[in-house]
mmCIF entry with sequence, helices, sheets and N, C-alpha, C, O atoms, coordinates in Angstrom:
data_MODEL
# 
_entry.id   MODEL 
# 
_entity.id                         1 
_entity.type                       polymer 
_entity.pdbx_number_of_molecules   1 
# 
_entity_poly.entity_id                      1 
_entity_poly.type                           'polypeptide(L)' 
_entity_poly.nstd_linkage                   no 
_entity_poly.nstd_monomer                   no 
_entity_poly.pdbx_seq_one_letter_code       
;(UNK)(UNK)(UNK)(UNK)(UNK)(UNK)(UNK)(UNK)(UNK)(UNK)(UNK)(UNK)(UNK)(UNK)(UNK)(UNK)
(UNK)(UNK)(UNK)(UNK)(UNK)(UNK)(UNK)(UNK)(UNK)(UNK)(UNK)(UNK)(UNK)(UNK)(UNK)(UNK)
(UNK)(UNK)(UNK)(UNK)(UNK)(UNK)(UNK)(UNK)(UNK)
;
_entity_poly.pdbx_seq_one_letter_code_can   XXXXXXXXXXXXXXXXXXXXXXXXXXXXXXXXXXXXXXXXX 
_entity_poly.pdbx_strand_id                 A 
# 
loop_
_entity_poly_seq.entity_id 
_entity_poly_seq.num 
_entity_poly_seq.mon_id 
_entity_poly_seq.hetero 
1 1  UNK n 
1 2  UNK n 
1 3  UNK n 
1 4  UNK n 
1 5  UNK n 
1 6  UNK n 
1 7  UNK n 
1 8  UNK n 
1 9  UNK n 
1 10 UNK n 
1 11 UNK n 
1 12 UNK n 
1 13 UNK n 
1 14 UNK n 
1 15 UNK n 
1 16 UNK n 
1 17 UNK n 
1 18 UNK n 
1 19 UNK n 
1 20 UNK n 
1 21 UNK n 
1 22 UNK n 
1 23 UNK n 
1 24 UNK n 
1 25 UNK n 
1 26 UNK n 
1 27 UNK n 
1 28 UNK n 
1 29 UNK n 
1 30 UNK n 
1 31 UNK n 
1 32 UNK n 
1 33 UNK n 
1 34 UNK n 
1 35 UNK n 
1 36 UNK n 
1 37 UNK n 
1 38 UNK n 
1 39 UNK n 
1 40 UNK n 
1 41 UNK n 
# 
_struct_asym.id          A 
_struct_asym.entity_id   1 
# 
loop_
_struct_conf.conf_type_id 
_struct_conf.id 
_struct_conf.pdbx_PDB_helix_id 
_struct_conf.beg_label_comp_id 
_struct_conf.beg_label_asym_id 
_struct_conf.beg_label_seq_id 
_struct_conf.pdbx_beg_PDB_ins_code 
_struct_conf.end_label_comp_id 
_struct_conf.end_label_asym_id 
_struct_conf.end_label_seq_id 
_struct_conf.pdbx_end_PDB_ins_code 
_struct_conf.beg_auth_comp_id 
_struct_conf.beg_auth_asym_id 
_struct_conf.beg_auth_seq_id 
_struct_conf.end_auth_comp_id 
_struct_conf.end_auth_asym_id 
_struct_conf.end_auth_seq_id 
_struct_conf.pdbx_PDB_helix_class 
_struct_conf.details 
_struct_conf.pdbx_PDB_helix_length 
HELX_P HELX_P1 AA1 UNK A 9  ? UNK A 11 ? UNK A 9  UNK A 11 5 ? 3 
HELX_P HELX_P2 AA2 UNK A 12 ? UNK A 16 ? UNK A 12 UNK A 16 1 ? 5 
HELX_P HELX_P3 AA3 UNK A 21 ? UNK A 24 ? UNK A 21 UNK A 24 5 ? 4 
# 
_struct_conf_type.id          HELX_P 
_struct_conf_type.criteria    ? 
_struct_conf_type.reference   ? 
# 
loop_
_atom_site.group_PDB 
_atom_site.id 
_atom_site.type_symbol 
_atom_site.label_atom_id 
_atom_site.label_alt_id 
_atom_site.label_comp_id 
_atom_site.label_asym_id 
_atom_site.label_entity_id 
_atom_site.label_seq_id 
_atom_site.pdbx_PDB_ins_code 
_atom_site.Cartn_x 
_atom_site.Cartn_y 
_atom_site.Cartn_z 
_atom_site.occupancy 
_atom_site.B_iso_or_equiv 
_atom_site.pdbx_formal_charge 
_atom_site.auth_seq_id 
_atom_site.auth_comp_id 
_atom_site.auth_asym_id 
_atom_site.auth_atom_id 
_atom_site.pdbx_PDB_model_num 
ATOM 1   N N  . UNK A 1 1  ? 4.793  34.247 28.451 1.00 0.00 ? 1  UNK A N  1 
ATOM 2   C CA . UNK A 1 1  ? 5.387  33.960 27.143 1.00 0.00 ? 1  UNK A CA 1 
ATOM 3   C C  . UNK A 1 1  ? 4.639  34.753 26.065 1.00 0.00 ? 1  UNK A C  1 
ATOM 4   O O  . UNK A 1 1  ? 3.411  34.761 25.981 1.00 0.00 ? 1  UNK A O  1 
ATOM 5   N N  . UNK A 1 2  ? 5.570  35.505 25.139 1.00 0.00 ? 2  UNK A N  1 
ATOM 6   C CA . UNK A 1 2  ? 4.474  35.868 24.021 1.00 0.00 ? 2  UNK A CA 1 
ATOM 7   C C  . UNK A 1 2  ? 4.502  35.128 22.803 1.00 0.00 ? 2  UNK A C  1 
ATOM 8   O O  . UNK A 1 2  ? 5.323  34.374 22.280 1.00 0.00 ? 2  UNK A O  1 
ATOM 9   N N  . UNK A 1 3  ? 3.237  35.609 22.463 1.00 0.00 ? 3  UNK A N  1 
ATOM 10  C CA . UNK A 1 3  ? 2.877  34.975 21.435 1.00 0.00 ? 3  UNK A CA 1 
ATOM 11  C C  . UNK A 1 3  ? 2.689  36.029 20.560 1.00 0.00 ? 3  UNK A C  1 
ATOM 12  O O  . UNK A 1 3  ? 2.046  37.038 20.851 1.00 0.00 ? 3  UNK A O  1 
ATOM 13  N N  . UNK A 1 4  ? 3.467  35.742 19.034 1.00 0.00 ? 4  UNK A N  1 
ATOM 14  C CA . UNK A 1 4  ? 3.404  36.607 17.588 1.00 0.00 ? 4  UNK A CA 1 
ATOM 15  C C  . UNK A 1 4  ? 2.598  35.830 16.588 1.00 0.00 ? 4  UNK A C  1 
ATOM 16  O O  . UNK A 1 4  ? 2.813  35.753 15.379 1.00 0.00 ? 4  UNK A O  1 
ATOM 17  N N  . UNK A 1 5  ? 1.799  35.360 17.163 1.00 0.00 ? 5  UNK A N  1 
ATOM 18  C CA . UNK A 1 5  ? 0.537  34.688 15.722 1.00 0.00 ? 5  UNK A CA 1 
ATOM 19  C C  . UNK A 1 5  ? 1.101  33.652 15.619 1.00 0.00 ? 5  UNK A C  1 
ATOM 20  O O  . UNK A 1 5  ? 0.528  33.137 14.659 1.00 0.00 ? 5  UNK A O  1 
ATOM 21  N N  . UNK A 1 6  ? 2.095  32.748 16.062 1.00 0.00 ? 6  UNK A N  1 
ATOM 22  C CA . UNK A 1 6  ? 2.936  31.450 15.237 1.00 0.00 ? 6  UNK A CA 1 
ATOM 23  C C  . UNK A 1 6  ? 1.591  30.369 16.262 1.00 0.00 ? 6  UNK A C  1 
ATOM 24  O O  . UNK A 1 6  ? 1.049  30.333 17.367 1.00 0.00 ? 6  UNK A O  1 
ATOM 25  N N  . UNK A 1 7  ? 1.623  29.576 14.815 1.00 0.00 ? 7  UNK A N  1 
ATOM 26  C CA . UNK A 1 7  ? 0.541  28.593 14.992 1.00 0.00 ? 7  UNK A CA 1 
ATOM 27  C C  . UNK A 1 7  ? 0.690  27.700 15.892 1.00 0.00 ? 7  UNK A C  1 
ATOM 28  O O  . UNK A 1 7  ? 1.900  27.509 15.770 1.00 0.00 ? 7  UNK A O  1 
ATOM 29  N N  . UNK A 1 8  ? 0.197  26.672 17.105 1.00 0.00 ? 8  UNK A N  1 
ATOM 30  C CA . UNK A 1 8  ? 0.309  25.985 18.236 1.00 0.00 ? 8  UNK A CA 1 
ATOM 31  C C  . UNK A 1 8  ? 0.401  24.411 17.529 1.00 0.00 ? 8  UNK A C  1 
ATOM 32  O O  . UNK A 1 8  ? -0.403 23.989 16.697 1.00 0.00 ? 8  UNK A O  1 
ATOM 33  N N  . UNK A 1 9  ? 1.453  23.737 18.011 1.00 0.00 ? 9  UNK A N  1 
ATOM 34  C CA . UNK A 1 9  ? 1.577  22.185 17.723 1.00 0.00 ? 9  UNK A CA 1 
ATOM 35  C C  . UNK A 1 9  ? 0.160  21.792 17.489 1.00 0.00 ? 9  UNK A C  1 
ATOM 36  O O  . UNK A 1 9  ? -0.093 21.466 16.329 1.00 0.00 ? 9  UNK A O  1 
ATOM 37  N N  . UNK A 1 10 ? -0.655 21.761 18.206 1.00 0.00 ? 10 UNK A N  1 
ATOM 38  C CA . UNK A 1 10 ? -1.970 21.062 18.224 1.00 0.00 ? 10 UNK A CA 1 
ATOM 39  C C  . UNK A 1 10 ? -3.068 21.785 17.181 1.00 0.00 ? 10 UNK A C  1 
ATOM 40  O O  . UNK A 1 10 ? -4.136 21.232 16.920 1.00 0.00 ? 10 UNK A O  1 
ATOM 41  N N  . UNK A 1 11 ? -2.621 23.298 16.520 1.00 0.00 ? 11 UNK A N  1 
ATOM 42  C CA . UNK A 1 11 ? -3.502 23.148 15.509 1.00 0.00 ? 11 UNK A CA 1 
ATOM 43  C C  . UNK A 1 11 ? -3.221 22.763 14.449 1.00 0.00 ? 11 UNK A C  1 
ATOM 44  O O  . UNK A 1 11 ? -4.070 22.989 13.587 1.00 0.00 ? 11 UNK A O  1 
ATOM 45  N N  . UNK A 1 12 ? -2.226 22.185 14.105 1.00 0.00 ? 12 UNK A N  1 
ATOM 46  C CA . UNK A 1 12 ? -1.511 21.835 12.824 1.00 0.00 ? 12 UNK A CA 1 
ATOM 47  C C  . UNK A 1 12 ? -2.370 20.178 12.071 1.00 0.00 ? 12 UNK A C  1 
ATOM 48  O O  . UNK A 1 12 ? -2.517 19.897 10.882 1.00 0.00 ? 12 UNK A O  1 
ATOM 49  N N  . UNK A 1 13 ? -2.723 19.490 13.123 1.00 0.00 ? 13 UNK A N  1 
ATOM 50  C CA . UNK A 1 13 ? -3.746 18.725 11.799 1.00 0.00 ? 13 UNK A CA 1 
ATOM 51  C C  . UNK A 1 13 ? -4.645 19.399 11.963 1.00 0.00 ? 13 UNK A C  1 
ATOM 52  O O  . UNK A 1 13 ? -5.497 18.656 11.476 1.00 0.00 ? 13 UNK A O  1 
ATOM 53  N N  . UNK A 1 14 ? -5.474 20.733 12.444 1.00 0.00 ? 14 UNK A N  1 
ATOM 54  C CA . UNK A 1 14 ? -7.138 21.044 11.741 1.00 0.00 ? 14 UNK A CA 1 
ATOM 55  C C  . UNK A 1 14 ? -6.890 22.241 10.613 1.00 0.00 ? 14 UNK A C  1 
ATOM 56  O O  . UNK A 1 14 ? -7.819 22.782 10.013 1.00 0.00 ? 14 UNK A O  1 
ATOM 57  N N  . UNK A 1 15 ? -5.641 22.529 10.444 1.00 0.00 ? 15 UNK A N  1 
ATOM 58  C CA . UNK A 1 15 ? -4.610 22.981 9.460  1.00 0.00 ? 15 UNK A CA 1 
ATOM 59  C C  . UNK A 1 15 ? -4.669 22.136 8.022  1.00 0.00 ? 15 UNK A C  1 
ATOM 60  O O  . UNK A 1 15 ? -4.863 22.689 6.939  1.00 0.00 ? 15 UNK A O  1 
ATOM 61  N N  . UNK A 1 16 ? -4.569 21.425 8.108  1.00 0.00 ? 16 UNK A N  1 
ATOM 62  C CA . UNK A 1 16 ? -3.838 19.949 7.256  1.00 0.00 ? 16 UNK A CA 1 
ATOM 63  C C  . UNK A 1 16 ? -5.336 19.688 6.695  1.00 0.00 ? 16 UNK A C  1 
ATOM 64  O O  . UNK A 1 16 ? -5.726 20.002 5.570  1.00 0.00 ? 16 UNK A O  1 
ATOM 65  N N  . UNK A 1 17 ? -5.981 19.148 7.554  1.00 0.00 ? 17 UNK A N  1 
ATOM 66  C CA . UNK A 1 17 ? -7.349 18.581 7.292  1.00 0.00 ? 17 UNK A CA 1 
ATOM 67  C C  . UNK A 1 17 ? -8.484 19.203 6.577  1.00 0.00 ? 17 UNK A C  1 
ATOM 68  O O  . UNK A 1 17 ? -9.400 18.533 6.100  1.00 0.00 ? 17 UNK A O  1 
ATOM 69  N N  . UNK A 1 18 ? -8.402 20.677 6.496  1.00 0.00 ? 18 UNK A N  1 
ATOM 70  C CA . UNK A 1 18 ? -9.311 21.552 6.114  1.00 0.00 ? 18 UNK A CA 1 
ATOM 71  C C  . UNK A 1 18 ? -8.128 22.282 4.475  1.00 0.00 ? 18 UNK A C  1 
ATOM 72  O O  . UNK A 1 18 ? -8.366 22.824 3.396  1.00 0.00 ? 18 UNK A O  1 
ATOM 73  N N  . UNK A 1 19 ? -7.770 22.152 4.697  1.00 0.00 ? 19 UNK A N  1 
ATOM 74  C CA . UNK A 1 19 ? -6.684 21.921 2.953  1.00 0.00 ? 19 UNK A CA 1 
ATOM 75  C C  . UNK A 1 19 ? -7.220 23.324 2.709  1.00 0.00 ? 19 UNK A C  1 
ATOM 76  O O  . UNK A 1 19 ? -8.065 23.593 1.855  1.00 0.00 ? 19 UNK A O  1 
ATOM 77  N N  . UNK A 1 20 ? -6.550 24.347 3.684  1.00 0.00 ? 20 UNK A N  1 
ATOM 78  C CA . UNK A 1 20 ? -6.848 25.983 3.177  1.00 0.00 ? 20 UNK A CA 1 
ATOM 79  C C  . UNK A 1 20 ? -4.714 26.269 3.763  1.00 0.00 ? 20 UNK A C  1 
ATOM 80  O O  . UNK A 1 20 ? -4.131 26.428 4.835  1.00 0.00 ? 20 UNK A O  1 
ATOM 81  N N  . UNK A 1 21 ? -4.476 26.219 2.915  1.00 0.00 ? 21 UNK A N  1 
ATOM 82  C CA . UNK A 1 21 ? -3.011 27.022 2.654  1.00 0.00 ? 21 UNK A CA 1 
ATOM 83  C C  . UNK A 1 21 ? -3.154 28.078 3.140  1.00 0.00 ? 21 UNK A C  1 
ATOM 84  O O  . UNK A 1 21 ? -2.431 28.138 4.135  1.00 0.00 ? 21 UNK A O  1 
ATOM 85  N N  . UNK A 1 22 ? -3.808 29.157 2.963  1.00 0.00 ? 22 UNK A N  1 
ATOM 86  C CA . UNK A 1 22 ? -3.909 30.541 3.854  1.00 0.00 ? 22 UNK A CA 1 
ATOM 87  C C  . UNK A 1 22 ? -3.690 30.429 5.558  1.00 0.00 ? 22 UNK A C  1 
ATOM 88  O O  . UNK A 1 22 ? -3.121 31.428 6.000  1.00 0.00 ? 22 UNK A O  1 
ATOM 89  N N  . UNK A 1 23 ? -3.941 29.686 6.304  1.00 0.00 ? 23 UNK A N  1 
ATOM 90  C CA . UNK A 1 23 ? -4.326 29.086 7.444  1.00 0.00 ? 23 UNK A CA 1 
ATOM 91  C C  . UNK A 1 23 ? -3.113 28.817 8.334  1.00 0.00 ? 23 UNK A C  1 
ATOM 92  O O  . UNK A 1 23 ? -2.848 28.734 9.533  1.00 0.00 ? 23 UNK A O  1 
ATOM 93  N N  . UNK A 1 24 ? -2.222 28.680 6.585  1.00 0.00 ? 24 UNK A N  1 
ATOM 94  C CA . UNK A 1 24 ? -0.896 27.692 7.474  1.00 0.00 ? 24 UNK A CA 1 
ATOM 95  C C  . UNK A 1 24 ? -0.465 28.765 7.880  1.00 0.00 ? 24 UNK A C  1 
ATOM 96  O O  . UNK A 1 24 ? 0.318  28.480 8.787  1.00 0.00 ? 24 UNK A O  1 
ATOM 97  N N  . UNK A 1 25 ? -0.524 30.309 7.696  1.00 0.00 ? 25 UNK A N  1 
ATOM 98  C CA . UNK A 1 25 ? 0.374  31.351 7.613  1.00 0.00 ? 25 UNK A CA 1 
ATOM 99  C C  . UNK A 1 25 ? 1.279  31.415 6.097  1.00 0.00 ? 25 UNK A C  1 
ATOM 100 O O  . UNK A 1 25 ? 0.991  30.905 5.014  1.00 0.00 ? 25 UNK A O  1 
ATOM 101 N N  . UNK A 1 26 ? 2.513  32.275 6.505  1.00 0.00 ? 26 UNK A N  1 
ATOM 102 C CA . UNK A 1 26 ? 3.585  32.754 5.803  1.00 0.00 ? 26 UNK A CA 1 
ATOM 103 C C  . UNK A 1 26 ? 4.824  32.056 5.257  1.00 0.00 ? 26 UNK A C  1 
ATOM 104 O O  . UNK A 1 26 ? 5.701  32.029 6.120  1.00 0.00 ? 26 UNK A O  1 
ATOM 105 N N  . UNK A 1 27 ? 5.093  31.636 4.418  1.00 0.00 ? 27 UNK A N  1 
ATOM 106 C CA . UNK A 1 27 ? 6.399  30.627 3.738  1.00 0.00 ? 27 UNK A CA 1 
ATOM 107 C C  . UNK A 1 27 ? 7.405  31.279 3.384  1.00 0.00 ? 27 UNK A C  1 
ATOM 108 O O  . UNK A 1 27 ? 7.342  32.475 3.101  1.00 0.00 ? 27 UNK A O  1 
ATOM 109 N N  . UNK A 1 28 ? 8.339  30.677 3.352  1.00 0.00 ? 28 UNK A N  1 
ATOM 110 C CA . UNK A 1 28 ? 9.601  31.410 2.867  1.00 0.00 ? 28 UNK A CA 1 
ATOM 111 C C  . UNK A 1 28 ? 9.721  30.697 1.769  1.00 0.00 ? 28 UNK A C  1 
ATOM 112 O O  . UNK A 1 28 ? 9.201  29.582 1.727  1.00 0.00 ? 28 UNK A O  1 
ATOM 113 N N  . UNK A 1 29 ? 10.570 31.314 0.459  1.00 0.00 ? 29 UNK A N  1 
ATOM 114 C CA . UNK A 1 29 ? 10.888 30.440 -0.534 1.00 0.00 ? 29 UNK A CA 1 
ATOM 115 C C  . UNK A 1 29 ? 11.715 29.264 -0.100 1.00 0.00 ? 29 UNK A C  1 
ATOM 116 O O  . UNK A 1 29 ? 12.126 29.420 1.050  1.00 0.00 ? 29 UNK A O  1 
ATOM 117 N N  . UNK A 1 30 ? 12.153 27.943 -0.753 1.00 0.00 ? 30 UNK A N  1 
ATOM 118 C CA . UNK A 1 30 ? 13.269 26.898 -0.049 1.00 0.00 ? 30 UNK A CA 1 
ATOM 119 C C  . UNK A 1 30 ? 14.389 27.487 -0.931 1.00 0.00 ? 30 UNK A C  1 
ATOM 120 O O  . UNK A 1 30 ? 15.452 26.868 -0.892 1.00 0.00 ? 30 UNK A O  1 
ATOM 121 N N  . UNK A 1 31 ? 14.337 28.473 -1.643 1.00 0.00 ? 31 UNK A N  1 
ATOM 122 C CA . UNK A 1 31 ? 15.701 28.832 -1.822 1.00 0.00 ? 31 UNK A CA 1 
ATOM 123 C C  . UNK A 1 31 ? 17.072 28.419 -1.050 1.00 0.00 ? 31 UNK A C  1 
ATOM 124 O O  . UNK A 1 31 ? 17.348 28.760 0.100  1.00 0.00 ? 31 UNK A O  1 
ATOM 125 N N  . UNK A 1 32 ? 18.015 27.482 -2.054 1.00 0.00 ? 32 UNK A N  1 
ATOM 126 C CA . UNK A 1 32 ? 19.274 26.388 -0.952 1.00 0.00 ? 32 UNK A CA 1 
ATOM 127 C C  . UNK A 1 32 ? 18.944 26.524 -0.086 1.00 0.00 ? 32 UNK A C  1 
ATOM 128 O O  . UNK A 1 32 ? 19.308 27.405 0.693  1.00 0.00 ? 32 UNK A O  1 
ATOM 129 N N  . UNK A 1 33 ? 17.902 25.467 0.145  1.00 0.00 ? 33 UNK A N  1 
ATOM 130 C CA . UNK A 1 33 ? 17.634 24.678 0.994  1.00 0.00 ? 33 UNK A CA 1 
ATOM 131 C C  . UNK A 1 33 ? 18.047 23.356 0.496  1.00 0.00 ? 33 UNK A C  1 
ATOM 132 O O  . UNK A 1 33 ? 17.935 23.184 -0.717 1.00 0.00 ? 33 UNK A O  1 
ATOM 133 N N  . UNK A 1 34 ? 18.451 22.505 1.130  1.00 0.00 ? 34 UNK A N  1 
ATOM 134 C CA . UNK A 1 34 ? 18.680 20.956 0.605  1.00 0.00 ? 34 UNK A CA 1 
ATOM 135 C C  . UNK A 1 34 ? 18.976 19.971 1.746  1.00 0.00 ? 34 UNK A C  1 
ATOM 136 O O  . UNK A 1 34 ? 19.483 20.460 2.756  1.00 0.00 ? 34 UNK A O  1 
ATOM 137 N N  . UNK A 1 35 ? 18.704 18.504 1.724  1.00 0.00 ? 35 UNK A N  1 
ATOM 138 C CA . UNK A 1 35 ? 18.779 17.770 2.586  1.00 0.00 ? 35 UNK A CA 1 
ATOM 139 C C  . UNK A 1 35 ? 20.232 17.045 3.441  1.00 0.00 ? 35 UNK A C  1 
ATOM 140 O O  . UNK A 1 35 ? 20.211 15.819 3.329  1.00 0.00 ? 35 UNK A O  1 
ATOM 141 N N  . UNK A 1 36 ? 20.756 17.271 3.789  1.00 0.00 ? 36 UNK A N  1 
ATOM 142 C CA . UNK A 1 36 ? 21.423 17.368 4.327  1.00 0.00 ? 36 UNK A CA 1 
ATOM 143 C C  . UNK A 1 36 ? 22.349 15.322 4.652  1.00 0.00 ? 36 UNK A C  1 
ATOM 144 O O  . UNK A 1 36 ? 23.366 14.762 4.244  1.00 0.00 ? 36 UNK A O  1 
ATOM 145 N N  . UNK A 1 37 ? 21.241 14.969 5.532  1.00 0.00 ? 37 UNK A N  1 
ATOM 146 C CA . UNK A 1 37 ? 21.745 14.139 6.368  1.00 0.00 ? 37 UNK A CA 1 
ATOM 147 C C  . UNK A 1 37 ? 20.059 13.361 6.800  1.00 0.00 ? 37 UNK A C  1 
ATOM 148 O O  . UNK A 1 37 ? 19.185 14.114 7.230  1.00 0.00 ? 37 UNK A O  1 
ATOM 149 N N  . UNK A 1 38 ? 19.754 11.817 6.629  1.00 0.00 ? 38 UNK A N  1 
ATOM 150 C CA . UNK A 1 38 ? 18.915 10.834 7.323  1.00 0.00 ? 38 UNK A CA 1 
ATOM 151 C C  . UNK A 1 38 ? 19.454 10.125 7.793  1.00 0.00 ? 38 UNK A C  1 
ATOM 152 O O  . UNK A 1 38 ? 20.505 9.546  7.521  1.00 0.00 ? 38 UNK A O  1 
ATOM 153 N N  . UNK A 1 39 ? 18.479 10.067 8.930  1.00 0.00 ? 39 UNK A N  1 
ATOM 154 C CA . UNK A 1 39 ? 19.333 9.310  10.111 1.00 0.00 ? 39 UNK A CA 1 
ATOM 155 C C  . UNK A 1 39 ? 17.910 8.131  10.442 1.00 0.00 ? 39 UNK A C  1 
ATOM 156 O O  . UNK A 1 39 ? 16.820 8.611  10.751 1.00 0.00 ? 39 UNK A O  1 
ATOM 157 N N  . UNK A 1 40 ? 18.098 6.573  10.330 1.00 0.00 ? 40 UNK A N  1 
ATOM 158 C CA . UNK A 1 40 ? 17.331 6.187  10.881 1.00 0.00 ? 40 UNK A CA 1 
ATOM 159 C C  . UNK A 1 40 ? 17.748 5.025  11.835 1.00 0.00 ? 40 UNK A C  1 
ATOM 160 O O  . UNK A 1 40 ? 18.925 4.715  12.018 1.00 0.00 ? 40 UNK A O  1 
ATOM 161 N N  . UNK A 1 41 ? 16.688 4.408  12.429 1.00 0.00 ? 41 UNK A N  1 
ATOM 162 C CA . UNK A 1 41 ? 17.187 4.269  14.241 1.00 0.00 ? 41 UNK A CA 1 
ATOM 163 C C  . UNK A 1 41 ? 17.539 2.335  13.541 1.00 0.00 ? 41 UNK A C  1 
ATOM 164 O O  . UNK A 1 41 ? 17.970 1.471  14.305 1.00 0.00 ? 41 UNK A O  1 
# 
C-alpha cells in the first residue's frame, strides 16, 4: 500500500494534544461546504 504523507488514525490524538496546527498537515478552505443531514441512533 502506499503511503503519500496522509496522517495514520492513531496519530491523530498526539496531533490534537500537542495543539501545533502545522502537524495536522494541509486544509482546504470549507468553501460550500454545509451540513447536510444528522442522524442519531
Amino acid at each position: 500500500m502506499l503511503d503519500f504523507g496522509k496522517i495514520k488514525p492513531e496519530e491523530i490524538p498526539g496531533i490534537i494534544e500537542e495543539k501545533n496546527r502545522q502537524k495536522a498537515g494541509k486544509t482546504l478552505p470549507a468553501h460550500a461546504l454545509y451540513l447536510v443531514e444528522v442522524k442519531y441512533e
